[in-house]
C-alpha positions as CSV (number, residue, x, y, z in Angstrom):
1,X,84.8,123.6,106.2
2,X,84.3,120.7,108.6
3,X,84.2,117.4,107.1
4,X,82.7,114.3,109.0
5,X,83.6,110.7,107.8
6,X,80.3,109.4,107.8
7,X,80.4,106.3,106.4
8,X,83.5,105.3,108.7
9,X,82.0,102.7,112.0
10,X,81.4,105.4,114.8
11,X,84.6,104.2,116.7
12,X,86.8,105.8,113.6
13,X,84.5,108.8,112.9
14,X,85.3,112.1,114.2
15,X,85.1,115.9,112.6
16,X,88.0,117.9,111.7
17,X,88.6,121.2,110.3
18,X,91.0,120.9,106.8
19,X,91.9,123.9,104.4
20,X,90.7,123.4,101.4
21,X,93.7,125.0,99.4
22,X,97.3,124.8,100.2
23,X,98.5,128.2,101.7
24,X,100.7,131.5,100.3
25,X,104.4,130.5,100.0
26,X,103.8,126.2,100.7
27,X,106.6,124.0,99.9
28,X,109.0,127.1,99.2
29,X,111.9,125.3,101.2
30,X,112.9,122.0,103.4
31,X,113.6,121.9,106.9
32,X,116.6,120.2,108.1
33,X,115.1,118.5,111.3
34,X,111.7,116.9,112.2
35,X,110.8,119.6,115.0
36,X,107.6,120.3,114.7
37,X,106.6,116.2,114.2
38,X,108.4,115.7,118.0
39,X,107.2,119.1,119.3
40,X,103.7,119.5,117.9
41,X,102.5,116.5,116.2
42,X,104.2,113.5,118.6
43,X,102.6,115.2,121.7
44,X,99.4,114.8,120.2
45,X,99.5,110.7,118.7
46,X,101.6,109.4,121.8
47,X,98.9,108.7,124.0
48,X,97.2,106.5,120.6
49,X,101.1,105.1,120.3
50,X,100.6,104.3,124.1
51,X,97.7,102.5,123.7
52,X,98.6,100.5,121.3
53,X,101.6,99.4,123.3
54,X,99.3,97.5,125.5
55,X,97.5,96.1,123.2
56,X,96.5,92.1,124.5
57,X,98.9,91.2,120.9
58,X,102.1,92.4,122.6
59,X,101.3,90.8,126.1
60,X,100.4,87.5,124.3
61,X,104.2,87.4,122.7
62,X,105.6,88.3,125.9
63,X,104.6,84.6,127.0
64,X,102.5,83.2,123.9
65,X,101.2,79.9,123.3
66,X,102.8,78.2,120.9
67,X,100.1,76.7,118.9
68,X,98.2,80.2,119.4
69,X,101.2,81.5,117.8
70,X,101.3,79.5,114.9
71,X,98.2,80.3,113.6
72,X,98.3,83.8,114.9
73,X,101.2,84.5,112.3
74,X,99.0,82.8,109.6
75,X,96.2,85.3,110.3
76,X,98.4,88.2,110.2
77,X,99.7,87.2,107.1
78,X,96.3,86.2,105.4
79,X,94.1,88.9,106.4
80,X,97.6,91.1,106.0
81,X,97.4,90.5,101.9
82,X,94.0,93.3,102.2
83,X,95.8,95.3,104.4
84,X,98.6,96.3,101.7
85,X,97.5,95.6,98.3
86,X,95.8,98.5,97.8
87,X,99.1,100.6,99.4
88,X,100.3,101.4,95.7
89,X,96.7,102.7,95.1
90,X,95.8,104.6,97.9
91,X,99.4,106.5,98.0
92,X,98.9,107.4,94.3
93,X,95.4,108.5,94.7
94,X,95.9,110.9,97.8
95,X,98.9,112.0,95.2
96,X,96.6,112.9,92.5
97,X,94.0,114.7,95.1
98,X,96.8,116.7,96.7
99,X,98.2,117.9,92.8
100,X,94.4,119.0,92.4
101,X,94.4,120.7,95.9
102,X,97.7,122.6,95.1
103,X,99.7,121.0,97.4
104,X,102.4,120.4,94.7
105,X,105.5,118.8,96.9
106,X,103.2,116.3,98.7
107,X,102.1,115.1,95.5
108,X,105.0,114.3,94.2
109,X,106.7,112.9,96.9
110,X,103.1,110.5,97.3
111,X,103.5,109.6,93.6
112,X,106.8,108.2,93.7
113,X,106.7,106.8,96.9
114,X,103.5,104.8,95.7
115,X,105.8,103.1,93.2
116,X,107.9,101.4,96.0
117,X,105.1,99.9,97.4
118,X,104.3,97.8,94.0
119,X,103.1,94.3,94.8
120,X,104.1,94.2,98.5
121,X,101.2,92.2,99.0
122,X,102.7,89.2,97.5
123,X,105.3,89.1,100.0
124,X,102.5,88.6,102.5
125,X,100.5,85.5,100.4
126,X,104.2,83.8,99.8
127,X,104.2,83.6,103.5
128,X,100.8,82.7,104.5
129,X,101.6,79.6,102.0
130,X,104.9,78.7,103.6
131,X,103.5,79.1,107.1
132,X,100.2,76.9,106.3
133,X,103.2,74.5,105.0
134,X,105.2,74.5,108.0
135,X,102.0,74.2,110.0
136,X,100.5,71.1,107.9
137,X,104.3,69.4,108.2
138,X,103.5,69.0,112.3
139,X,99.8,68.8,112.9
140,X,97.1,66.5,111.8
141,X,94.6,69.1,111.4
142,X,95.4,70.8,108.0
143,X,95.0,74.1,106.8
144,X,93.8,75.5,103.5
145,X,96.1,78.6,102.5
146,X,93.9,79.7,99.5
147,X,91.3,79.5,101.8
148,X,92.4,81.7,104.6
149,X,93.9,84.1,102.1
150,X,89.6,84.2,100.7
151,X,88.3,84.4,104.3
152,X,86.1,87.8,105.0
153,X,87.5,90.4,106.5
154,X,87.5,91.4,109.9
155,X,86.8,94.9,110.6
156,X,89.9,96.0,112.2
157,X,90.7,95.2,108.0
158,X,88.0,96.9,106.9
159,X,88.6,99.9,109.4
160,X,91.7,100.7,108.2
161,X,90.9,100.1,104.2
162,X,87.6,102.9,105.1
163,X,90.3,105.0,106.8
164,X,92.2,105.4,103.4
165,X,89.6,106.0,101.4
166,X,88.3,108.6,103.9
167,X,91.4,110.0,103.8
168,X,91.8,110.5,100.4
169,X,88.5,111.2,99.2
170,X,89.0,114.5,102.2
171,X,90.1,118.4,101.3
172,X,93.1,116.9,103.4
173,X,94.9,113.9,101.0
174,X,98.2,115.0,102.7
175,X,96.7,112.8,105.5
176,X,97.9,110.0,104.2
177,X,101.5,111.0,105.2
178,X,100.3,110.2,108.6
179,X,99.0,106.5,108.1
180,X,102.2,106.1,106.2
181,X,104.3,108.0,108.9
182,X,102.6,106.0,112.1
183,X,102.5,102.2,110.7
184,X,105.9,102.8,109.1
185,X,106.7,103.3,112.8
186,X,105.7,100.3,114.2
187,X,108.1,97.9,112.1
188,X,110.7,99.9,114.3
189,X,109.5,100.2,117.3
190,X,107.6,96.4,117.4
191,X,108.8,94.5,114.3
192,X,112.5,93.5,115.6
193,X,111.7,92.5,119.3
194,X,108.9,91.1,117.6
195,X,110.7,88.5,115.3
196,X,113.2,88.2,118.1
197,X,110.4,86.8,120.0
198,X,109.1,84.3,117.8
199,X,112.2,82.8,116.6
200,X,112.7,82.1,120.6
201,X,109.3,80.1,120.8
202,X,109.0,78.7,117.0
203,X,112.3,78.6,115.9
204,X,114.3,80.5,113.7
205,X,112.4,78.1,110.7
206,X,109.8,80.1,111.2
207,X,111.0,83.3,110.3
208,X,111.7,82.1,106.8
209,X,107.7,82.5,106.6
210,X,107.6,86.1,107.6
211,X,109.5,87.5,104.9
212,X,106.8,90.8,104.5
213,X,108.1,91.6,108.2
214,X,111.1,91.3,108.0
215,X,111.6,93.4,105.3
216,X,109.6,96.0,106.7
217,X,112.2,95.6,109.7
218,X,115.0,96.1,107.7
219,X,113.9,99.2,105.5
220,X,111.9,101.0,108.6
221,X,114.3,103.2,109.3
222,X,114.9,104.4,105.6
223,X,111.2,105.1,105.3
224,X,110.2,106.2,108.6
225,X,112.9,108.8,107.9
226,X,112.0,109.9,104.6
227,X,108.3,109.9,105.9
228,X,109.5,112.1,108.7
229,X,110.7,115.1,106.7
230,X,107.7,115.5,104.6
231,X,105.4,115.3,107.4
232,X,107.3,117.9,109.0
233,X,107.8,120.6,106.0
234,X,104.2,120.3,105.7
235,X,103.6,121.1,109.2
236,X,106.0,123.6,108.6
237,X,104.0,125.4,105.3
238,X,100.5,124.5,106.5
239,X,100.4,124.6,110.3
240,X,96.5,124.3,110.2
241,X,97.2,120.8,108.5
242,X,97.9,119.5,112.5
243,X,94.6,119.0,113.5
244,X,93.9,116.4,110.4
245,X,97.1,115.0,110.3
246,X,97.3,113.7,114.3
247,X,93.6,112.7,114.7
248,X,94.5,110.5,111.3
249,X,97.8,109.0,112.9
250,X,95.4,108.7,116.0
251,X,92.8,106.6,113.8
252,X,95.4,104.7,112.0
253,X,97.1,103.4,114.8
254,X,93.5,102.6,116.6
255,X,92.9,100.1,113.1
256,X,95.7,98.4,113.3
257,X,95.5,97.5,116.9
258,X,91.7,96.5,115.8
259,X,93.7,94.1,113.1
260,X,96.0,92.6,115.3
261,X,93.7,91.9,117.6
262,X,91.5,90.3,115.4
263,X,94.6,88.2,114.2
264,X,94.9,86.7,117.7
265,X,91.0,85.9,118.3
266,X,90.6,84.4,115.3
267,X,94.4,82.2,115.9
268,X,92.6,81.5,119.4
269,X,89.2,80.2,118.1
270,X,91.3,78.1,116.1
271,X,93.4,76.8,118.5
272,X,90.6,75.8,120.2
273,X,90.0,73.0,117.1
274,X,93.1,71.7,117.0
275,X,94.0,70.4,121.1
């Protein structure tokens, strides 16, 4: 059966083949190392990873602005609030669909794992508050931070929210491992040099108003890892499962460059308001 995410904007769209049952023998046994996810998965995301390595986000804190900068972390906070509150909801619900599709040990593993991402989301509007703080304490021009946590959303947000929900609402819920797998990713492979580079041009004050990244910095490893090995039994007991599972790692790593860049053009127009 081929499945085409219709209602998704054209640049997310694409058609896939998913089974529509899990297979004879699935989730019989673990495998001790991520093989297939470096020999058959990876090959097939890099070049998405790639692209979002030169995104114009990570050139920008290579030499940012500081004002720029200051309100680009507000954005990504703000508009960040949609991108995870409904985490809890999305992992439980591609749970659910994969316990109906008879992929038992996905399901489980989705239905726990939901319950550590409970209210994550308020990490994210704690910060957005304490950065419009800091930010009112040194400039004339004062924010509102109930106002930019109300603002509409951008559609690098709303890309990634439709990506979920076209995920889960597919023959293939297991997809979700791969958004999960691919943006867990990025808090190691971006995060750190990331906060390294901000405290050099802000201070280290201002770290004490990205608390949401920096926890996602800390625990990255942890879940990337535990990510990792489901991911790659499932390769393992449903090989046809590739095709779905990298062009969603592919998609998800194309929405969140569309959300980080619309974090910086909005922190840009801004800027423009306050010299």
């Amino acid at each position: 059966m081929r499945i085409r995410f219709k209602w998704l904007p054209l640049t997310l769209s694409g058609l896939t083949d998913y089974p529509l049952q899990a297979s004879a023998g699935y989730g019989t046994r673990m495998l001790d190392h991520a093989y297939l996810i470096h020999s058959v998965y990876g090959p097939q995301v890099q070049p998405f990873r790639l692209a979002l390595s030169q995104n114009q986000v990570w050139r920008f804190l290579d030499m940012p602005d500081p004002l720029v900068l200051e309100l680009f972390l507000i954005q990504y906070c703000a508009l960040g609030v949609a991108m995870t509150e409904p985490v809890e909801g999305w992992i439980r619900r591609a749970g659910e669909r994969c316990q109906e599709l008879g992929y038992a040990h996905v399901a489980a593993f989705l239905l726990s794992h939901a319950k550590e991402e409970k209210d994550h989301h308020l990490s994210f509007i704690d910060d957005t508050r304490d950065l419009v703080n800091q930010w009112n304490a040194k400039h004339d021009r004062q924010l509102n931070a109930e106002r930019l946590l109300g603002q509409p959303l951008t559609d690098g947000v709303l890309n990634y929210r439709a990506l979920h929900e076209a995920s889960i609402s597919s023959d293939a819920p297991y997809c979700q491992l791969a958004i999960e797998f691919e943006i867990e990713r990025l808090s190691i492979t971006y995060g750190a040099a990331a906060m390294t580079k901000i405290a050099r041009v802000l201070g280290p004050e201002a770290l004490k108003g990205l608390r949401f990244l920096e926890n996602r910095v800390k625990e990255g490893i942890r879940h990337t890892s535990v990510i990792e090995c489901q991911l790659n039994q499932l390769l393992h007991d449903v090989p046809i499962a590739l095709s779905g599972l990298t062009q969603t790692g592919r998609m998800a790593l194309k929405a969140y460059g569309e959300y980080l860049s619309d974090c910086l053009t909005v922190a840009s127009e801004e800027a423009i308001k306050n010299r």
